[in-house]
KEDRENDO-197352 format. One line per 4 residues: for each residue y, x, z of C-alpha. Coordinates in Angstrom, 2 decimals, m for minus. Each point is the difference from the previous one (the first is absolute). Example, Ala and Ser with C-alpha at 12.3 -4.5 7.8 and 13.67 -1.06 7.14 Angstrom:
m4.50/12.30/7.80 | 3.44/1.37/m0.66
***
This chain:
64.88/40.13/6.94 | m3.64/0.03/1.17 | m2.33/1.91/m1.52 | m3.76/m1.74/m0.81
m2.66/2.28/m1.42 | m3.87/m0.21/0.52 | m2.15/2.79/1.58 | m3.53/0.67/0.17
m1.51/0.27/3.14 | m2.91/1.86/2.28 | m2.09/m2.87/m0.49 | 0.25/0.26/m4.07
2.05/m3.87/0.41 | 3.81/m0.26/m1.02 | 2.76/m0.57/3.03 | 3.49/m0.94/m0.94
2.62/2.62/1.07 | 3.58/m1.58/0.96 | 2.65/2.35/0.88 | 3.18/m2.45/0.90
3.34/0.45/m1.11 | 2.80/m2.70/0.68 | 1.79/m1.25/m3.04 | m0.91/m0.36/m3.70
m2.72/m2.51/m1.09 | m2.52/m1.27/2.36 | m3.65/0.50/m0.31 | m1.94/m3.46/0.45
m3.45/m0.76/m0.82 | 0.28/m0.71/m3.45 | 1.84/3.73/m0.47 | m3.41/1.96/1.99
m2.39/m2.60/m2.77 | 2.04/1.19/m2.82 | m0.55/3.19/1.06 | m3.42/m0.19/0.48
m0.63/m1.64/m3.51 | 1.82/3.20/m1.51 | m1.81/2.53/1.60 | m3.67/2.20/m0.32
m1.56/m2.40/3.09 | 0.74/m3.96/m1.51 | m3.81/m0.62/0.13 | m0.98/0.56/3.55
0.24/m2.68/2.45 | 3.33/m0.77/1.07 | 0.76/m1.36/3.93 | 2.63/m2.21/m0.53
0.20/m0.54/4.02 | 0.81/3.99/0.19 | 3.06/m0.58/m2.40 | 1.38/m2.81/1.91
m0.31/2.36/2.93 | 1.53/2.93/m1.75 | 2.96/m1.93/m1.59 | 0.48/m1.84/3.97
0.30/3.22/1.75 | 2.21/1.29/m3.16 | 2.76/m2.68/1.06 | m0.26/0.74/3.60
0.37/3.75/m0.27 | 2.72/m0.75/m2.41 | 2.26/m2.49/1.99 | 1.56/2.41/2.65
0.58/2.70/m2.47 | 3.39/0.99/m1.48 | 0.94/0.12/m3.72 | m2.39/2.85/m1.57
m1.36/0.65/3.61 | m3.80/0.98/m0.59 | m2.62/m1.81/2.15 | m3.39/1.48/1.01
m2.69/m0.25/m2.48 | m2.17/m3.08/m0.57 | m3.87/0.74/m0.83 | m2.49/m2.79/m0.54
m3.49/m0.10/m1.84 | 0.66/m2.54/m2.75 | m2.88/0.99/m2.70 | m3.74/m0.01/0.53
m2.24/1.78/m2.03 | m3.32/m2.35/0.36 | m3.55/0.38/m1.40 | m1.64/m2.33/m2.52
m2.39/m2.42/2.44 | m3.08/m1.74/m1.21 | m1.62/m3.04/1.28 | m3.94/m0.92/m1.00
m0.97/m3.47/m0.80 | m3.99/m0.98/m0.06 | m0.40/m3.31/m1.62 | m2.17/m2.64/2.04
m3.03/0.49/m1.77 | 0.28/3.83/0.18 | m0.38/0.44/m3.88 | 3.30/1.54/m0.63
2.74/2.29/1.81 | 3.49/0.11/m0.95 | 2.50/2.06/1.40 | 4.00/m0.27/m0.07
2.23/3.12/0.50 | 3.74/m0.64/0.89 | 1.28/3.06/m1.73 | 1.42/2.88/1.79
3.95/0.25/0.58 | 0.44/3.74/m0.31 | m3.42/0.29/1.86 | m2.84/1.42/m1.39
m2.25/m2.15/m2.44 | m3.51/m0.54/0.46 | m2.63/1.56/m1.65 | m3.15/m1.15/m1.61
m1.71/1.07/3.07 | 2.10/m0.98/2.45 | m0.69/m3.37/m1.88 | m3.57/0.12/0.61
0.21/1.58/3.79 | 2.03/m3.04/0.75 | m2.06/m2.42/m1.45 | m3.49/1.65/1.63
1.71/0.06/3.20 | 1.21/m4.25/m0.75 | m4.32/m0.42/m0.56 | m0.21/0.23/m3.85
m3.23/2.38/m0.49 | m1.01/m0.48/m3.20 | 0.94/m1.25/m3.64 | 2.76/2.36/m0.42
1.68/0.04/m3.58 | 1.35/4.19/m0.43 | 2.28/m1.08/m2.79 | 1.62/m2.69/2.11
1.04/2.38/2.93 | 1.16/1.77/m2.18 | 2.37/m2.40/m1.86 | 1.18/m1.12/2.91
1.27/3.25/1.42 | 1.48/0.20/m2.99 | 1.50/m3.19/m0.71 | 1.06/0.33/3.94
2.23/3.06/m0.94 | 1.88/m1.18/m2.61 | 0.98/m3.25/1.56 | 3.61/m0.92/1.42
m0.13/1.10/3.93 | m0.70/m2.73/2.21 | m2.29/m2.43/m2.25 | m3.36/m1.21/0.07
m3.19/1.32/m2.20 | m2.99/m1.84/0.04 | m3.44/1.04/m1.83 | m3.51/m0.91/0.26
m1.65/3.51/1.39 | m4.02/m1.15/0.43 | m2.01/m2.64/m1.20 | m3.31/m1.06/1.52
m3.23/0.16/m2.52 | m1.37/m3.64/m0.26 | m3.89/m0.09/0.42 | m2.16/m0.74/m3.16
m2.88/m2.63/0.83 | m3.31/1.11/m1.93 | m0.91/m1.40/m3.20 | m3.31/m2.22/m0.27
m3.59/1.06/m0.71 | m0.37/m1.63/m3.43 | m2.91/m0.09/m2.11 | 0.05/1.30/m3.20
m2.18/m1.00/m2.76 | m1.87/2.88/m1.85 | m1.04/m2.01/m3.10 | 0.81/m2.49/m1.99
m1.01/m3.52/0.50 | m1.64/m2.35/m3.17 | 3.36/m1.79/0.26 | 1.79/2.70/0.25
m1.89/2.01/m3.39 | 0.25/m3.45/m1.95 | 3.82/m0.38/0.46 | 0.75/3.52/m1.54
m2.14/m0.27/m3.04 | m2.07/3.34/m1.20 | 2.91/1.58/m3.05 | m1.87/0.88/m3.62
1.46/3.16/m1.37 | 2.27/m1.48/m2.52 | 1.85/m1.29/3.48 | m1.56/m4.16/m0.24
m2.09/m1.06/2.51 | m3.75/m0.96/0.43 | 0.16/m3.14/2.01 | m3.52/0.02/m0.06
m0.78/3.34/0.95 | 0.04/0.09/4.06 | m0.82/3.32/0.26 | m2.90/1.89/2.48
2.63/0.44/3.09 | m0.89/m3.86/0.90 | m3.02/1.55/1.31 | m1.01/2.10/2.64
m2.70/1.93/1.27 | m1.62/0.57/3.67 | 2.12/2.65/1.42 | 3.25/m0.71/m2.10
2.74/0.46/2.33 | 2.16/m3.97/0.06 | 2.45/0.04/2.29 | 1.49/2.75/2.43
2.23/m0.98/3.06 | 2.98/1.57/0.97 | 0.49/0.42/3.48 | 2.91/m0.97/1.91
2.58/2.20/0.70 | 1.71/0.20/3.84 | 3.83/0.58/m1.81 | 2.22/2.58/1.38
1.74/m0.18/3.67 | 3.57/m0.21/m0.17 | 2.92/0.96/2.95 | 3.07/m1.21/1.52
2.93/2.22/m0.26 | m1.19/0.19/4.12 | m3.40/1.90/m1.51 | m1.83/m3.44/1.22
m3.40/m0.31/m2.09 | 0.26/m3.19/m1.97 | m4.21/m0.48/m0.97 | m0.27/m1.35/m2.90
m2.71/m3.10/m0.28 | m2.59/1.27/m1.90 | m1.83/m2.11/m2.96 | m2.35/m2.64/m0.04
m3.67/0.81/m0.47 | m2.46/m1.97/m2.30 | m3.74/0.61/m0.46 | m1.50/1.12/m2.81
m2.58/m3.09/m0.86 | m2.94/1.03/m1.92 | m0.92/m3.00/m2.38 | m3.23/m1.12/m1.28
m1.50/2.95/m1.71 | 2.19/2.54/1.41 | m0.01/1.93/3.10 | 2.72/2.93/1.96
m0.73/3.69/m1.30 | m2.50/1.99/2.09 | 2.59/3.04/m0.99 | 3.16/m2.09/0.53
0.36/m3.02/2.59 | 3.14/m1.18/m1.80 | m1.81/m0.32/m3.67 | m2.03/m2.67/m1.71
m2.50/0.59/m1.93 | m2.61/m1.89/m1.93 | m3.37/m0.65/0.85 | m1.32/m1.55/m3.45
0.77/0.14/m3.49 | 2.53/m3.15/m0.78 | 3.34/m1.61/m0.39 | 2.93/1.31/2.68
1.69/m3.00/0.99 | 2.98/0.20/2.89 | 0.09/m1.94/3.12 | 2.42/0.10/2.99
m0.44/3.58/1.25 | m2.42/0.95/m2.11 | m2.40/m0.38/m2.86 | m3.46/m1.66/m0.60
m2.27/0.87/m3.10 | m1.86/m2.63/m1.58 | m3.05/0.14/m2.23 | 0.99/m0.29/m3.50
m1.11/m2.01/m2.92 | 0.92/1.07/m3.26 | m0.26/m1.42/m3.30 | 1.94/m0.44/m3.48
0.60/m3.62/m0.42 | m1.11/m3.42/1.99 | m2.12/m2.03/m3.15 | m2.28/m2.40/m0.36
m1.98/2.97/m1.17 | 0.33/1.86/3.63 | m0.02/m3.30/1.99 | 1.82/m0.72/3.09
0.52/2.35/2.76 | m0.45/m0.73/3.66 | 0.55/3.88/1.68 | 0.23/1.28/3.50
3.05/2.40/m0.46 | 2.11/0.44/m2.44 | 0.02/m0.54/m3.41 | 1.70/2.09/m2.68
0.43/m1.91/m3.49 | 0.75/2.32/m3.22 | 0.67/m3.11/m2.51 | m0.02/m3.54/0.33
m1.13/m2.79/2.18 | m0.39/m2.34/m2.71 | m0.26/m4.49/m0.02 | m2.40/m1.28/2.57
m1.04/3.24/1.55 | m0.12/0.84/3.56 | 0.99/2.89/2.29 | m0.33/m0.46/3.55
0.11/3.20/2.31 | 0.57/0.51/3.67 | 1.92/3.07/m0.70 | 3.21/0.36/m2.46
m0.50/m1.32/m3.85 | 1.68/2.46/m2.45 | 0.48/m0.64/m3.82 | 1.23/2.06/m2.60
0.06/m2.71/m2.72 | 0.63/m3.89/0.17 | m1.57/m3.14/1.73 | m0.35/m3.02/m1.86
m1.07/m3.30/1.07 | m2.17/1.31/2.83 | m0.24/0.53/3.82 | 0.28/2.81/2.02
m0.43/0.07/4.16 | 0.77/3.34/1.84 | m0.05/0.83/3.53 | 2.92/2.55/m0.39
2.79/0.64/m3.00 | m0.41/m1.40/m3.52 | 1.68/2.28/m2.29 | 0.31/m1.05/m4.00
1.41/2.33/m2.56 | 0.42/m2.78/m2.35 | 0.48/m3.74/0.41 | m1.85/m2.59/1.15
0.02/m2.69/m2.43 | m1.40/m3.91/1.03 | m0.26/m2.89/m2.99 | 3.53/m1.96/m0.04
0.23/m2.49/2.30 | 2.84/m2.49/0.44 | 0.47/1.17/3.94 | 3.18/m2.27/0.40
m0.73/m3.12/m0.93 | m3.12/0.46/2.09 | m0.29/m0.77/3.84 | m1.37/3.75/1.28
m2.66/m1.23/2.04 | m1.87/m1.09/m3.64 | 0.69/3.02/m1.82 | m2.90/1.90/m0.61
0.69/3.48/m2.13 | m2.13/1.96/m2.11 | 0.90/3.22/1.66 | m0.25/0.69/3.45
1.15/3.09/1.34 | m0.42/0.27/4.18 | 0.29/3.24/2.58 | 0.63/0.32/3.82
2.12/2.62/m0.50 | 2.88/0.33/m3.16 | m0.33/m0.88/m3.67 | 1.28/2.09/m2.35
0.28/m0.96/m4.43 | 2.48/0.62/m2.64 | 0.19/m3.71/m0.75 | m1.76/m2.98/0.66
0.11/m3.44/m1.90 | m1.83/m3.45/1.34 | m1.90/1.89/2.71 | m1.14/m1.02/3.42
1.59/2.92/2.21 | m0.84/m0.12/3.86 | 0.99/3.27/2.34 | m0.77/0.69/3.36
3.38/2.41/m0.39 | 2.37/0.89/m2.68 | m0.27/m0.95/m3.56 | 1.83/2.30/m2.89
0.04/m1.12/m4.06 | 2.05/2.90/m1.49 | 1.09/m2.27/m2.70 | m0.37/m3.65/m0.29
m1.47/m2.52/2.00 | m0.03/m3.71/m1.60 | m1.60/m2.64/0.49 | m2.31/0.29/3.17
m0.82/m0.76/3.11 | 0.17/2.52/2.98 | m1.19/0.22/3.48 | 1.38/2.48/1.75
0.52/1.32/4.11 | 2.49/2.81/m1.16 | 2.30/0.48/m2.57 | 0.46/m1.17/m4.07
1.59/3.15/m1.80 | 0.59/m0.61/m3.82 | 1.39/3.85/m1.86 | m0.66/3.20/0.56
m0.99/1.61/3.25 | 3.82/1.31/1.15 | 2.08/m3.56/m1.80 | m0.92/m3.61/m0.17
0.69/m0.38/m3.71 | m2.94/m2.07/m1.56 | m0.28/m3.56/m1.02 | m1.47/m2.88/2.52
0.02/m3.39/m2.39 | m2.03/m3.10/1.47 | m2.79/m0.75/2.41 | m0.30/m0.51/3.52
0.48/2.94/2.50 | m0.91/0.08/3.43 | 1.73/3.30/1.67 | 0.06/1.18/3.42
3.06/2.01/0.03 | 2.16/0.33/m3.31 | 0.14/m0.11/m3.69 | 1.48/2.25/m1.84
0.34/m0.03/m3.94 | 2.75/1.06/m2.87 | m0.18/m3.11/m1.20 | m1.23/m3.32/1.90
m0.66/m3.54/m2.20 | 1.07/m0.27/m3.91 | 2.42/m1.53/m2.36 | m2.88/m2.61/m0.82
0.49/m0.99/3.87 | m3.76/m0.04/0.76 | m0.32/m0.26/3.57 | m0.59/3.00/2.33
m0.92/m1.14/3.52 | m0.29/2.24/2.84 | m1.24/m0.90/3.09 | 0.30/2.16/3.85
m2.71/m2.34/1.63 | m2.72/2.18/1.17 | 1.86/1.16/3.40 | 2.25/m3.02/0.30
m3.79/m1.29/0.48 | m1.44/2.17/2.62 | 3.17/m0.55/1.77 | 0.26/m3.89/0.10
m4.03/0.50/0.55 | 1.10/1.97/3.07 | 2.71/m2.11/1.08 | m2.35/m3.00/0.15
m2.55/1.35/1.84 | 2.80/1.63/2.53 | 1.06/m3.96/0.35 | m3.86/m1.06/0.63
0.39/2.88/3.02 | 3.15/m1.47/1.35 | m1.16/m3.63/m0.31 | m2.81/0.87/2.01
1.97/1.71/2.35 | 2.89/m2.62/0.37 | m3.16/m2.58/0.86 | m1.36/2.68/2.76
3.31/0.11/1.42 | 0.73/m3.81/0.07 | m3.35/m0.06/1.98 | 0.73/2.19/2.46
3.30/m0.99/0.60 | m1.38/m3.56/0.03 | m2.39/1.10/2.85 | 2.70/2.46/1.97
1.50/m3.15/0.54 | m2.67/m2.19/1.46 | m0.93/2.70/1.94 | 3.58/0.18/1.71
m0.16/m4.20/0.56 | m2.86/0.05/1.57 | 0.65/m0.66/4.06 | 0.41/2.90/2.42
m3.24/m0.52/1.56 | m1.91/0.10/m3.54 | 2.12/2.83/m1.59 | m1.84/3.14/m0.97
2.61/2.97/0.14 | m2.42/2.42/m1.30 | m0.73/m2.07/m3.31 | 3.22/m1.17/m0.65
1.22/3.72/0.02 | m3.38/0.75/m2.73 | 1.23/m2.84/m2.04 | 3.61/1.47/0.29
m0.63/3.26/m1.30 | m2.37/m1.38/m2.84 | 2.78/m1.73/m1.12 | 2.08/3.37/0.11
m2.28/1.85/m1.94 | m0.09/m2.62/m2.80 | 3.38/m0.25/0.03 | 0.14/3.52/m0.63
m2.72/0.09/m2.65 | 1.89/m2.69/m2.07 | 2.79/1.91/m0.01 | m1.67/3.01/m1.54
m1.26/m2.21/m2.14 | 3.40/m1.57/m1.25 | 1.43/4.02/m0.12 | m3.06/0.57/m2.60
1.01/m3.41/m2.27 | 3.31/1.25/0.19 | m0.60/3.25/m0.99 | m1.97/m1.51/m2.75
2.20/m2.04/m1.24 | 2.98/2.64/m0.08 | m2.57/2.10/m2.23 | m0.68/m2.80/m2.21
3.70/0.06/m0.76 | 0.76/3.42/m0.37 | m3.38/m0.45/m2.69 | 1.71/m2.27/m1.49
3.20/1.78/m0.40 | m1.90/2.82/m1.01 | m1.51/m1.11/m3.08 | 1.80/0.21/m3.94
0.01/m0.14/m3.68 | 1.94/2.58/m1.57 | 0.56/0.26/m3.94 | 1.72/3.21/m1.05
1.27/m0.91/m3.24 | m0.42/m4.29/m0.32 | m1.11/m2.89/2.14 | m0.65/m3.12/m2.51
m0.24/m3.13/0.67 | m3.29/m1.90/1.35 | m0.12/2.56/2.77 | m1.07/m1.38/3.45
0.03/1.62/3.74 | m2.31/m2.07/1.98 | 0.11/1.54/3.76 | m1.56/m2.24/2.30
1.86/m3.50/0.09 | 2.71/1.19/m2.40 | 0.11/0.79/m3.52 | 2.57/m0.06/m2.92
0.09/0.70/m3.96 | 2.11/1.92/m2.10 | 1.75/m2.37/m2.81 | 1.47/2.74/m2.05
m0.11/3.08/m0.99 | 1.11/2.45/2.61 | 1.11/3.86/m0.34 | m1.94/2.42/2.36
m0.71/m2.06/3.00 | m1.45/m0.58/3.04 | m1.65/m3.37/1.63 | m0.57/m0.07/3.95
0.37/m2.46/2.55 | 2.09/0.06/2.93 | 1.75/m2.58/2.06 | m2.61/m3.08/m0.93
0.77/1.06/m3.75 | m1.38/1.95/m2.97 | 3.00/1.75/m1.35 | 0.70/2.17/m3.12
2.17/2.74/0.55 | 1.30/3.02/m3.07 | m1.20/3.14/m0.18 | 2.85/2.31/m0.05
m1.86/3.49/m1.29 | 1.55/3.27/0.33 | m0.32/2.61/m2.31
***
């Protein structure tokens, strides 16, 4: 019978030796397989065209032979030994480099740094991860011959933009100084006591700036540069009283002896006018700066300054006017007054509290409140009547989780509370008119403008058309085209016009939508949402909930709070 056996040859690759013999069992295809399978060489390539060669010329050197005749031998190279390969991908954006190794089949494996020639050769430069060659050769040599290995080899380094200049306050505001109260040594604290750091003297350092920084250039796995944007810059403004560091251009420091106060990018100082308590005894005060308070304002007195107003104690019954913050450690509390059963326009209050910028009290009771800002009453609020641009916020400074019962509220952007209304149902009405306002105010005049403009237009068409009846021998070519393009122009100004009402009127709504009441713990009945032409009141009690309008509605909606 023929003999089969497998033989190494010069090229380190496997040939199939064939020596023929007629008679016994033949050798087919499936015999040289099984064969290969059993032997030393079963994972190098196999050339299954070479076998069906081998076992062809087999039969043909077999057929003319005579029982146990032998043939001549048979050699073909059937078994490959072939090297692991490795193909680079660079993703589109160039951030990260892969490679995939189709593992050797008795071939030699790839190392690490073949790995990484390959890939610098393929264009990847940069971003290379050590322990990822690595774990690829690896992983590469103990795979099944023949099958894919892919592994992310370099990543790119993403560029980091700069971070802001910000300005960063040095001391501590009035406000801020009243809102953490001065601690006795038994651990209570002197709400009274406001402490010396309110004021400063000339040369106190305010505010420093911190520069901008230019962030940190990143690269594509290609070593491109990717520059980073760098931060925005803001200027250091030096406030009334203050002025930039002749040692340091990027501090503020004070020029006078007064009370710090922050504004956008900076810090003012304002003279300062201290006293105890506001009496009869003292008189009223009428101050150019600001105005520091250790005690009480008490009934009938009057504090005006053009600077911030800050108390340590109560006000009662009186009036106090401020050009900047109004900050009250303890209440302000007004004579009762039945506010709704009252139209608002005839209520008059005892105590009248009013500031351009925010408002700041523990609680406040039948008071007159009017903000150029935001308004904050730590605890309650009942009973009053507000006037405010920014926001009503009724707890403490991090959660809404005061009382608002009663009176009439008018808010420019929300109102926020624990509680909103009361089991007794006395009604709570909050108002967003001040911007709904401007905008119809706006809207109007933008309607004057087109009016005016549709009437132009009508004109000018009016006389493009007489002009283009009037006989050949009277036509005027030269005004006719003046009166043309006139009527172009306007055309075009009224629709630049109409763009601006548009635009007006899409802000108006997306005001409108803006706008909300939200109770944190209850909503009672007798609470109502006025926004513009709509409005609607609660008539029952309500878990925590929010009112807004949407869709040519005021809706109430559940709070769903997660822990």
């Amino acid at each position: 019978m023929t003999k089969a056996s497998l033989i190494t040859n010069d090229k380190n690759n496997v040939d199939l030796l064939l020596e023929p013999i007629k008679g016994g069992e033949s050798i087919s295809a499936l015999t040289i397989k099984e064969l290969i399978s059993a032997s030393e060489f079963k994972s190098l390539y196999l050339n299954e065209n070479n076998i069906k060669n081998a076992v062809a010329e087999l039969n043909d050197v077999l057929k003319p032979l005579q029982e146990k005749q032998v043939g001549r031998d048979i050699r073909y190279q059937v078994l490959e030994r072939i090297d692991a390969t490795i193909k680079i991908t660079i993703e589109s954006d160039e951030m990260e480099a892969s490679a995939e190794i189709t593992t050797a089949q008795g071939g030699q494996h790839l190392t690490a740094k073949a790995i990484l020639t390959a890939a610098q050769e393929a264009g990847v430069k940069k971003g290379f991860s050590k322990e990822h060659l690595v774990k690829l050769a690896q992983l590469a040599a103990k795979e099944e011959p023949n099958s894919q290995v892919v592994m992310q080899i370099a990543s790119g380094k993403v560029a980091i933009n700069g971070k802001d200049a910000v300005i960063k306050p040095l001391v501590e505001s009035a406000q801020t100084r009243i809102l953490k109260p001065k601690k006795r040594e038994d651990g209570s604290v002197d709400m009274r006591d406001l402490g010396d750091i309110i004021c400063v003297k000339v040369g106190d350092p305010l505010a420093k700036k911190i520069p901008l920084t230019q962030g940190k250039e990143g690269y594509t796995v290609t070593a491109t540069p990717l520059t980073p944007e760098p931060g925005n810059d803001i200027q250091l403004i030096s406030g009334e009283g203050t002025c930039i560091s002749a040692k340091n251009e990027n501090v503020l420091v004070s020029e006078k002896v007064g009370l710090p106060k922050l504004i956008d990018n900076g810090m003012e100082v304002d003279e300062i006018y201290k006293i105890k308590d506001v009496t009869v005894a003292t008189g009223n005060i009428n101050f150019t700066g600001s105005v520091i308070i250790e005690g009480d304002v008490t009934e009938g007195m009057k504090v005006i300054a053009s600077g911030d107003i800050t108390i340590g104690g109560f006000v009662e019954s009186a009036t106090l006017e401020a050009g900047g913050d109004i900050t009250i450690s303890g209440g302000i509390i007004g004579r009762k007054y039945d506010v709704e059963k009252t139209e608002v326009t005839d209520v008059v209050m005892s105590v009248n509290v009013s500031a351009k910028g925010s408002i700041f009290a523990k609680y406040a009771q039948y008071a007159q409140i009017n903000s150029g800002q935001d308004v904050r009453i730590e605890n309650q609020l009942l009973h009053s009547i507000l006037n405010i641009n920014g926001r009503l916020w009724v707890g403490k400074e991090d959660k809404a989780d005061g009382k608002l019962i009663g009176g009439y509220i008018k808010a420019g952007t929300s109102v926020q509370a624990g509680m909103v209304g009361a089991t007794a149902g006395s009604n709570t009405i909050i108002n967003y008119e001040h911007k709904i306002i401007k905008f119809k105010e706006q809207i109007h005049d933008i309607d004057e403008k087109l009016k005016a403009a549709s009437e132009s237009m009508t004109e000018l068409k009016n006389a493009v058309n007489k002009l283009k009846n009037l006989p050949k021998d009277k036509a005027k070519p030269e005004l006719l085209a003046k009166v043309i393009s006139s009527y172009q122009a306007q055309a075009k100004e009224m629709g630049i016009i109409q763009e601006e009402k548009d635009s007006l009127e899409t802000n108006l709504q997306e005001y409108m939508c803006s706008v909300f009441i939200l109770a944190n713990e209850k909503l009672y009945h007798g609470v109502e949402m006025i926004v513009g032409d709509f409005h609607d009141r609660t008539r029952r009690e309500y878990g925590p909930s929010k009112m807004r309008y949407f869709e040519r509605k005021v809706h109430i909606e559940a709070l769903v709070h997660s822990e």
